[in-house]
Structures are given as structure tokens and as C-alpha cells.
N, C-alpha and C positions, 0 to 999 in steps of 0.2 A: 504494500500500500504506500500513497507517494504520501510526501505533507500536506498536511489541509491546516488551515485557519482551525484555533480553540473551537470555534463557532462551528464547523462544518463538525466536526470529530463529538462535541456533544449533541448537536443534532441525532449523530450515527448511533449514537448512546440511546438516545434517547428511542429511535426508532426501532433499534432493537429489543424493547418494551413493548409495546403497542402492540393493539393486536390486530387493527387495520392492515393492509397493507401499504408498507410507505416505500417509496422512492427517492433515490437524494443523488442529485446535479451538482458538480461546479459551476461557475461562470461561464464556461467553455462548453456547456453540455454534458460534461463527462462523466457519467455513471458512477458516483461515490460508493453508494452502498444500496440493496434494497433485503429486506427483514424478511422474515420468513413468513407473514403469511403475504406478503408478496411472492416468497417462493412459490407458491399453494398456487397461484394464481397464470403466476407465467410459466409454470411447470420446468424452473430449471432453480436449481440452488443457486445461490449466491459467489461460495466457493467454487463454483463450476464455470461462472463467466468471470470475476472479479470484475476491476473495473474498468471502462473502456469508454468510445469516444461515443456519441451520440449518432455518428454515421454507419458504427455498427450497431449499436442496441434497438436502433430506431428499423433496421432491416432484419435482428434477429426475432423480435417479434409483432413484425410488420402490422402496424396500425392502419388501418383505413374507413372510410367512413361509409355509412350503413349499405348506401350503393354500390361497394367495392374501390372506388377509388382512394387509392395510395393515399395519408396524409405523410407530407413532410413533415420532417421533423420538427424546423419550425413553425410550424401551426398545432403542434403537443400544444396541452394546458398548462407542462411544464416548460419547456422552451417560452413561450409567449410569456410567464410569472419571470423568467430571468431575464429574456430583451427590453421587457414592455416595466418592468420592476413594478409589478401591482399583481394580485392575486384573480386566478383565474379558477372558472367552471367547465368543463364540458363535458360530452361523450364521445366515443370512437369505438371500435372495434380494434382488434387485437387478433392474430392468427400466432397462434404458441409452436415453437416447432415439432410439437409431434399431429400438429395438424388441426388441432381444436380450434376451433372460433371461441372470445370473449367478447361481451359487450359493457365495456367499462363508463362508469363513471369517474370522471376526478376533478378534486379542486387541490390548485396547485399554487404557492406562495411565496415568494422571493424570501431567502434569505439573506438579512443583512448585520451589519457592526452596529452598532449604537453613532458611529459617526455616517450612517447612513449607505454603506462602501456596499456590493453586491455582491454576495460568498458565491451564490448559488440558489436552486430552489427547491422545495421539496411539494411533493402528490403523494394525498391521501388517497387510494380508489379505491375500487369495489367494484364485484358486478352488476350490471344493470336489471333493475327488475324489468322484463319483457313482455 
């Protein structure tokens, strides 16, 4: 694991409490950490992918939206909480790689310093009641 901000590293603490599923970005996109029942959800441990750039995570389990088409990465609820620095809602779809469709919900939230500065963001989701 590389260095994160106090701030990213207790978030990761934090998240691995919770019984939500959460997800947690750098500034960069880049895949900090996701908890276990995020595991449950994207059907791959945590230790199995570690952490990585957003141009892979965002294809390993291919978001798209209800019609099939592809969402880019930047159009996540989480990318958009780290460019746009304000907390976002939405839905998408998810393809897990042993083939499963999910239909998630999530609200995702920039994280910052107290001097205002942007760590990264974190997503709370869930699946969608249908």
C-alpha cells in the first residue's frame, strides 16, 4: 500500500467497520480501499485486486447504465464527488466479473482536510430495490 494522507488511512479505518459497502478514491481516482461487504457485492476481495487506477476498476467491473451503455468513469457518483468537490447520488448498473449484473445505488462524498484541500472521495452503495 503506497502513503495516503492521516485522513485517507482513517477513513480506510473507518470503513472497515461499517457494514455498508464502502469504496474509497484518491484524488486521482485511484482505488484506496473497498470493505468487505463491498466485497459481497462486486464479488472479488479486496486482497485480490489491491489498489489501482480508476481506468482499471472502472472496466473491471464495468458500470453502465440501465440501457447498456458504458458509463465513464467520470460520470461515477464517485469521480463526479472528487472533480465536482460536493456530494453526489445516483444509480448504474455494475457487470461483476463472473458475469452477474448489479443494480447499485450510491451516494458519494469528497473527502477533505479541514483546510479545505481534496484527499479523495468515498461511496456508500447498495443494491437497488427493483
Amino acid at each position: 500500500m503506497s502513503q495516503h494522507p492521516i485522513e485517507v488511512i482513517l477513513t480506510r479505518q473507518l470503513a472497515s467497520t461499517l457494514a455498508m459497502p464502502v469504496f474509497l478514491v484518491d484524488t486521482a481516482g485511484t482505488l484506496v480501499f473497498y470493505n468487505e461487504p463491498a466485497e459481497a457485492m462486486l464479488g472479488m476481495r479486496f486482497e485480490e485486486t489491491g489498489e489501482m487506477p480508476a481506468a482499471e476498476w472502472s472496466t473491471l467491473w464495468s458500470p453502465f447504465e440501465h440501457d447498456g451503455t458504458p458509463l465513464a468513469p467520470e460520470r461515477l457518483p464517485l469521480m463526479i464527488a472528487v472533480a465536482e468537490r460536493r456530494p453526489v447520488h445516483g444509480d448504474f448498473w455494475i457487470r461483476r466479473t463472473d458475469g452477474a449484473r448489479r443494480h447499485i445505488e450510491a451516494t458519494a462524498f469528497p473527502l477533505t482536510r479541514v483546510t479545505d484541500e481534496v484527499l479523495g472521495a468515498v461511496v456508500i452503495f447498495w443494491e437497488a430495490a427493483s
